[in-house]
TORKOL-4160 file (C-alpha; in steps of 0.2 Angstrom, whole numbers, padded with zeros to 4 digits, m for minus):
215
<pt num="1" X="0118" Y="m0012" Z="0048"/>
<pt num="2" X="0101" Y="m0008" Z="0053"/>
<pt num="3" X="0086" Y="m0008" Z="0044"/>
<pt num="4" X="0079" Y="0009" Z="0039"/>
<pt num="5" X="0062" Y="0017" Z="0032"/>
<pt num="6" X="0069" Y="0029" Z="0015"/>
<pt num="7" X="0052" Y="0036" Z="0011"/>
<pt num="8" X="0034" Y="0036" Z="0014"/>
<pt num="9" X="0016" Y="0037" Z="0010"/>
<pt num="10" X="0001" Y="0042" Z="0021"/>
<pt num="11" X="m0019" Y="0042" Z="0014"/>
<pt num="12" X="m0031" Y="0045" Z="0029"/>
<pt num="13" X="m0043" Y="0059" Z="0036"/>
<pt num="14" X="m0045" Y="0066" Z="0018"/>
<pt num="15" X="m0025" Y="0071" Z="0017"/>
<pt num="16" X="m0011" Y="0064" Z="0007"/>
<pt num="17" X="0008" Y="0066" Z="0015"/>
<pt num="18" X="0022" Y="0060" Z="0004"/>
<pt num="19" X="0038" Y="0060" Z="0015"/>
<pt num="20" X="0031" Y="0074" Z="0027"/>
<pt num="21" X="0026" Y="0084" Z="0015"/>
<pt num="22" X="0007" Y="0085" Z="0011"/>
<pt num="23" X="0003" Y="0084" Z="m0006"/>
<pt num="24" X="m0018" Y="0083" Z="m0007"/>
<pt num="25" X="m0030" Y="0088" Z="0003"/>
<pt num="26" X="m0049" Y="0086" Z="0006"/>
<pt num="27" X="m0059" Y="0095" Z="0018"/>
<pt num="28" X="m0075" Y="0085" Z="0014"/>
<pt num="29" X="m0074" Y="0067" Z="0008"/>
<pt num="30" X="m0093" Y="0062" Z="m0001"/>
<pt num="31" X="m0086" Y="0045" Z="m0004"/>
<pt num="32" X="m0069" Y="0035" Z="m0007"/>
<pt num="33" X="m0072" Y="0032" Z="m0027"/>
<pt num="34" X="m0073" Y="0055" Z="m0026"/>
<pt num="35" X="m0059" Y="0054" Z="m0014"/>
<pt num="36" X="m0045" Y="0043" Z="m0024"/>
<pt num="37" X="m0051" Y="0049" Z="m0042"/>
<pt num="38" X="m0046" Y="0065" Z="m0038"/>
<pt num="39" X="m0033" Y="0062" Z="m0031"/>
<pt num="40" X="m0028" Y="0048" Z="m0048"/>
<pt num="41" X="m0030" Y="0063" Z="m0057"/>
<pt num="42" X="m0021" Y="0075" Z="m0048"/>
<pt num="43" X="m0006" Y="0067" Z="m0047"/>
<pt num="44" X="m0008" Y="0063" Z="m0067"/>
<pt num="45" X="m0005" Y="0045" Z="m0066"/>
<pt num="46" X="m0007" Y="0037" Z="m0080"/>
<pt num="47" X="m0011" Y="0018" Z="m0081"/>
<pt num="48" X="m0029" Y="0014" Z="m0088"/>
<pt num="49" X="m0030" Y="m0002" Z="m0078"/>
<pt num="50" X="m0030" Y="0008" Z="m0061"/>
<pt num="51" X="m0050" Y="0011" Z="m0065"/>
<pt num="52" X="m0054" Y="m0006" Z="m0067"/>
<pt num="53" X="m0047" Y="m0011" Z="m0049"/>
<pt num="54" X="m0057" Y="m0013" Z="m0033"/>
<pt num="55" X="m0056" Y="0001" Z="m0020"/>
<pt num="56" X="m0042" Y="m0011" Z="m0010"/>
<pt num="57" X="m0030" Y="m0012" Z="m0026"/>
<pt num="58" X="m0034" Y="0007" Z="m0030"/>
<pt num="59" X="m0030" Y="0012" Z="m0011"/>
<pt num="60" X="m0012" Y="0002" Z="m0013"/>
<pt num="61" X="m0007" Y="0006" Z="m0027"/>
<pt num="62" X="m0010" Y="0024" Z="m0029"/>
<pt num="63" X="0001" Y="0022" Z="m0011"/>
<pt num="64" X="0016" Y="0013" Z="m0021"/>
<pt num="65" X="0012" Y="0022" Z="m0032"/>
<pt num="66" X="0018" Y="0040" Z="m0024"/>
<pt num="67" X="0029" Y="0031" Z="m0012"/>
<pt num="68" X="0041" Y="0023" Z="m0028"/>
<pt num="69" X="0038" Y="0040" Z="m0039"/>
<pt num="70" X="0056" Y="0048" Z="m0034"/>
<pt num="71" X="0062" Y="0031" Z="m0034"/>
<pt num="72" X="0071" Y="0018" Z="m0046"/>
<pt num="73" X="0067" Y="0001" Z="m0043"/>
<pt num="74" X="0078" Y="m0004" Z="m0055"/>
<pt num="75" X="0094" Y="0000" Z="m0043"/>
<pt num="76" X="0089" Y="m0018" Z="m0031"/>
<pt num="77" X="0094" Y="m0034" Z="m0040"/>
<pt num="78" X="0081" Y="m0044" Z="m0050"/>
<pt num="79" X="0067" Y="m0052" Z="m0037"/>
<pt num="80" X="0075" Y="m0042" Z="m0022"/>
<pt num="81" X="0063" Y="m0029" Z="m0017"/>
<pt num="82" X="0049" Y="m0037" Z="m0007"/>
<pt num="83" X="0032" Y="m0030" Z="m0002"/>
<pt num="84" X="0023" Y="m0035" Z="0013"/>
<pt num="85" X="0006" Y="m0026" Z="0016"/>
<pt num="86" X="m0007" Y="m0030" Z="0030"/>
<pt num="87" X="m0026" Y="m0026" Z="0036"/>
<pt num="88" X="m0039" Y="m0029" Z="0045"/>
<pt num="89" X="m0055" Y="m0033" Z="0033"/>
<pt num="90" X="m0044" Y="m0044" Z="0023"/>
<pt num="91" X="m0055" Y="m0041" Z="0007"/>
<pt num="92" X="m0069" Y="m0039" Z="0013"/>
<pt num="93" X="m0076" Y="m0024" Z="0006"/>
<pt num="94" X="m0076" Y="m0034" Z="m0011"/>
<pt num="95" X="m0081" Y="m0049" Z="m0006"/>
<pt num="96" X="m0098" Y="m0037" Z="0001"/>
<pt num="97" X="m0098" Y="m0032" Z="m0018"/>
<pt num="98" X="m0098" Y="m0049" Z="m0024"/>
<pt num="99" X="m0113" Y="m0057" Z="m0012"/>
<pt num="100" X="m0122" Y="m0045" Z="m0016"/>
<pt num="101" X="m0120" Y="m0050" Z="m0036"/>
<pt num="102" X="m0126" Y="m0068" Z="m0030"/>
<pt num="103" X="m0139" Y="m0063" Z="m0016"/>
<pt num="104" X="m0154" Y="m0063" Z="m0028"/>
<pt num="105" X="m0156" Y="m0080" Z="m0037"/>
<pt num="106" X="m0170" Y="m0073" Z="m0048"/>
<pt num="107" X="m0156" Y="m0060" Z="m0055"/>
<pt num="108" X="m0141" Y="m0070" Z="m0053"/>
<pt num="109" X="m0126" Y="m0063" Z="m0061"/>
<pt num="110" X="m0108" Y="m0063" Z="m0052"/>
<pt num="111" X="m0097" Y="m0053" Z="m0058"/>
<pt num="112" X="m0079" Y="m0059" Z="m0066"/>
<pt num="113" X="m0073" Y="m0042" Z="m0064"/>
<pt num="114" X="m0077" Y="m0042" Z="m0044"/>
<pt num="115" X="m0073" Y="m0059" Z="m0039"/>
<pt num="116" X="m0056" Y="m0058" Z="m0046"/>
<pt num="117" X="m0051" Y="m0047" Z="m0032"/>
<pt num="118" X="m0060" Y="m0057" Z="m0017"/>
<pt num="119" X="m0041" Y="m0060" Z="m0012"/>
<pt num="120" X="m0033" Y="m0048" Z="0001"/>
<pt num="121" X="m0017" Y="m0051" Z="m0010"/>
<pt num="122" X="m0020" Y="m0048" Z="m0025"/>
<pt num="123" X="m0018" Y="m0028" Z="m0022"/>
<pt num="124" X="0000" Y="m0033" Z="m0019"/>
<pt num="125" X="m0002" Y="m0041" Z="m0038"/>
<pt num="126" X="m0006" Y="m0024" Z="m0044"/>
<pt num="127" X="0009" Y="m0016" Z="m0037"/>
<pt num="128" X="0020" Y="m0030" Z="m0044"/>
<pt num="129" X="0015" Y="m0030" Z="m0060"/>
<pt num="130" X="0014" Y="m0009" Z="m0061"/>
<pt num="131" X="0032" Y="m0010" Z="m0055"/>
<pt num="132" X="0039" Y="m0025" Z="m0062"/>
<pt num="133" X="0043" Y="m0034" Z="m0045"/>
<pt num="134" X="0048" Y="m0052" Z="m0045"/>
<pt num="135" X="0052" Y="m0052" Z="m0024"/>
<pt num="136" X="0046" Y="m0063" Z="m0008"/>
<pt num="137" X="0029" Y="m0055" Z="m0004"/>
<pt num="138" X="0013" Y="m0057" Z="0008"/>
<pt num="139" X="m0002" Y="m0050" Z="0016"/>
<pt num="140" X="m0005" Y="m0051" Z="0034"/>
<pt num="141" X="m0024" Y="m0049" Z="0042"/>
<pt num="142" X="m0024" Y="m0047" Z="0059"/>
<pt num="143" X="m0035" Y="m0036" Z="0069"/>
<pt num="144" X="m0028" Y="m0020" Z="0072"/>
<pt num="145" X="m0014" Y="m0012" Z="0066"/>
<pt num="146" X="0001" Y="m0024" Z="0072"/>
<pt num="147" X="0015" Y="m0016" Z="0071"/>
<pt num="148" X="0026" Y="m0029" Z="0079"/>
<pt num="149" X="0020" Y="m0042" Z="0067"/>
<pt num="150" X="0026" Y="m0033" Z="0053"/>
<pt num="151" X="0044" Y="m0026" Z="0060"/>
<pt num="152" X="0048" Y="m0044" Z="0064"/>
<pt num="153" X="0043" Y="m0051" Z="0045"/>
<pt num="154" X="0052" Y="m0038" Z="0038"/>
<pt num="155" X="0066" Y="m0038" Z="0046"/>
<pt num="156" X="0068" Y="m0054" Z="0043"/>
<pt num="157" X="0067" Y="m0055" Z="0023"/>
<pt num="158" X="0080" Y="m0040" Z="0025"/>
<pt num="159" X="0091" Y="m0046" Z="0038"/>
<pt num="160" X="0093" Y="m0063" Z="0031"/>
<pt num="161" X="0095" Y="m0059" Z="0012"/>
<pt num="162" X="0078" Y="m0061" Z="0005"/>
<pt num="163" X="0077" Y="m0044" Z="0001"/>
<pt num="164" X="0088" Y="m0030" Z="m0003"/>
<pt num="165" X="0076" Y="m0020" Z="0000"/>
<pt num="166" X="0053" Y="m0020" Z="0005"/>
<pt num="167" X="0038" Y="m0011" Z="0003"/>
<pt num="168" X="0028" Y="m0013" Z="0018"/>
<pt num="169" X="0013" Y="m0004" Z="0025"/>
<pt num="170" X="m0006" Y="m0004" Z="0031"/>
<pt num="171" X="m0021" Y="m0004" Z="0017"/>
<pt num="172" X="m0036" Y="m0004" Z="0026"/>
<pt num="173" X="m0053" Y="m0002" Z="0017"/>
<pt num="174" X="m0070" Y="m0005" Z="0022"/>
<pt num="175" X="m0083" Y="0006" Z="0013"/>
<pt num="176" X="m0078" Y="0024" Z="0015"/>
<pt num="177" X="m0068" Y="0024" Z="0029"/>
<pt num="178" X="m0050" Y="0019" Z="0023"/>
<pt num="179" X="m0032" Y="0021" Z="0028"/>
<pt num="180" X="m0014" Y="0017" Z="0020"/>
<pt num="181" X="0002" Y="0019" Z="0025"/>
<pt num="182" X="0017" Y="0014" Z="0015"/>
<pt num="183" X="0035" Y="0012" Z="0018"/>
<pt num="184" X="0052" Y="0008" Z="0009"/>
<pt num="185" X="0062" Y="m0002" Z="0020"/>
<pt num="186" X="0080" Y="m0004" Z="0016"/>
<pt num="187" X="0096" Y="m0008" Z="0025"/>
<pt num="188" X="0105" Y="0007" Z="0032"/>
<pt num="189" X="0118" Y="0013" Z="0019"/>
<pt num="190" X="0112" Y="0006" Z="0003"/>
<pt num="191" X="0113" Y="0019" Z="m0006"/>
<pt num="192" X="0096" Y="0025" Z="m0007"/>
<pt num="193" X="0095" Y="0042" Z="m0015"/>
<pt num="194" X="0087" Y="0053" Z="0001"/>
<pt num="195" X="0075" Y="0068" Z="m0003"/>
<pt num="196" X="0083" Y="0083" Z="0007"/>
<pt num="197" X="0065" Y="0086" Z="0016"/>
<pt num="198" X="0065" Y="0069" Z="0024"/>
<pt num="199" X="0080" Y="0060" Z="0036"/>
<pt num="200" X="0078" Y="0042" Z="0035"/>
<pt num="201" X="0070" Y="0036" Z="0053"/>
<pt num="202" X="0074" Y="0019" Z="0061"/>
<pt num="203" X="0063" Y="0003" Z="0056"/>
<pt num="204" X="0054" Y="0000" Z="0074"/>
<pt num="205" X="0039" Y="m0003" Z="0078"/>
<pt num="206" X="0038" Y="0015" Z="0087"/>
<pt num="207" X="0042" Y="0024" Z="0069"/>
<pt num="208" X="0028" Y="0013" Z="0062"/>
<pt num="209" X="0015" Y="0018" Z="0076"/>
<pt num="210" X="0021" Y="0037" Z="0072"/>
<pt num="211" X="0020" Y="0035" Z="0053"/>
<pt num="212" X="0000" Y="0028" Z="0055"/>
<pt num="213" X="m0005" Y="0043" Z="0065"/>
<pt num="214" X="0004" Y="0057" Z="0055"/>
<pt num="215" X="m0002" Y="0075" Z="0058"/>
């Protein structure tokens, strides 16, 4: 059976598509922290944690977060659904945060709260615990978008029983210029629930390519 992406999430350009259907919509974007508040608040998530998160874990896991919402996660086997995530600044954009907490010696202060995420994985964390995953995960840093890289890893958690089933995608941050794409990868005919609005496309590196420059 081949592999298969069930659903999606796009966050880029000031819009919001969910499965080809765009959902939010910002015609001028002030900053980021504007950008994903609004968009925490349209969607009426509620998790209290998501405001203590750095702007890489908030941009993942509002992404999951839509991407998972007309799922069950419950349906894969304990520890079967994997999530593989990649970028390019690692995370870097927190790591800027926390230099700048140690730069002056006169005022030194780092901050517990920013240096815990000066890990490019631990967005993954986030979505984990949010979801209650137990699966094979990892985050890749390459320099662009590699979409190659990732079909191959995927494939081969799903095609080698790994995983049931993963969450894969691009989280790229870097100040106010940011970009996530997020896919559920499963094999064909397992008995994902489809939405009627979106036909399940192959899992190739040419899907991926299209789902990071969506309309």
């Amino acid at each position: 059976m081949d592999n298969q992406i069930t659903a999606y999430t796009y966050i880029g350009e000031g819009k919001v598509v969910v499965n080809k259907r765009l959902i939010f919509y910002q015609e001028k974007i002030a900053t980021f922290a504007e950008f994903i508040r609004a968009l925490y608040k349209q969607e009426q998530v509620s998790y209290p944690k998501f405001y203590k998160m750095d702007s890489l874990s908030k941009l993942g896991f509002i992404s999951a977060e839509l991407l998972l919402r007309n799922e069950n996660p419950g349906r894969f086997k304990p520890g079967s659904l994997a999530v593989v995530l990649a970028n390019s600044s690692s995370s870097l954009d927190t790591d800027l945060a926390h230099q700048d907490s140690i730069r002056n010696r006169s005022a030194y202060f780092p901050s517990p709260s920013v240096f815990v995420y000066t890990l490019a994985n631990i967005v993954i964390g986030e979505i984990c615990i949010r979801n209650g995953l137990k699966g094979e995960n990892a985050f890749l840093v390459s320099e662009k978008f590699n979409p190659a890289q990732l079909q191959e890893y995927v494939s081969d958690l799903l095609d080698n029983g790994y995983a049931e089933a993963c969450i894969c995608g691009w989280v790229e941050i870097l100040g106010n210029n940011f970009k996530a794409v997020m896919a559920l990868v499963e094999k064909e005919g397992s008995g994902a629930v489809l939405k009627k609005e979106f036909a399940p496309l192959p899992f190739t590196e040419a899907s991926l390519n299209d789902l990071m420059n969506v309309n």
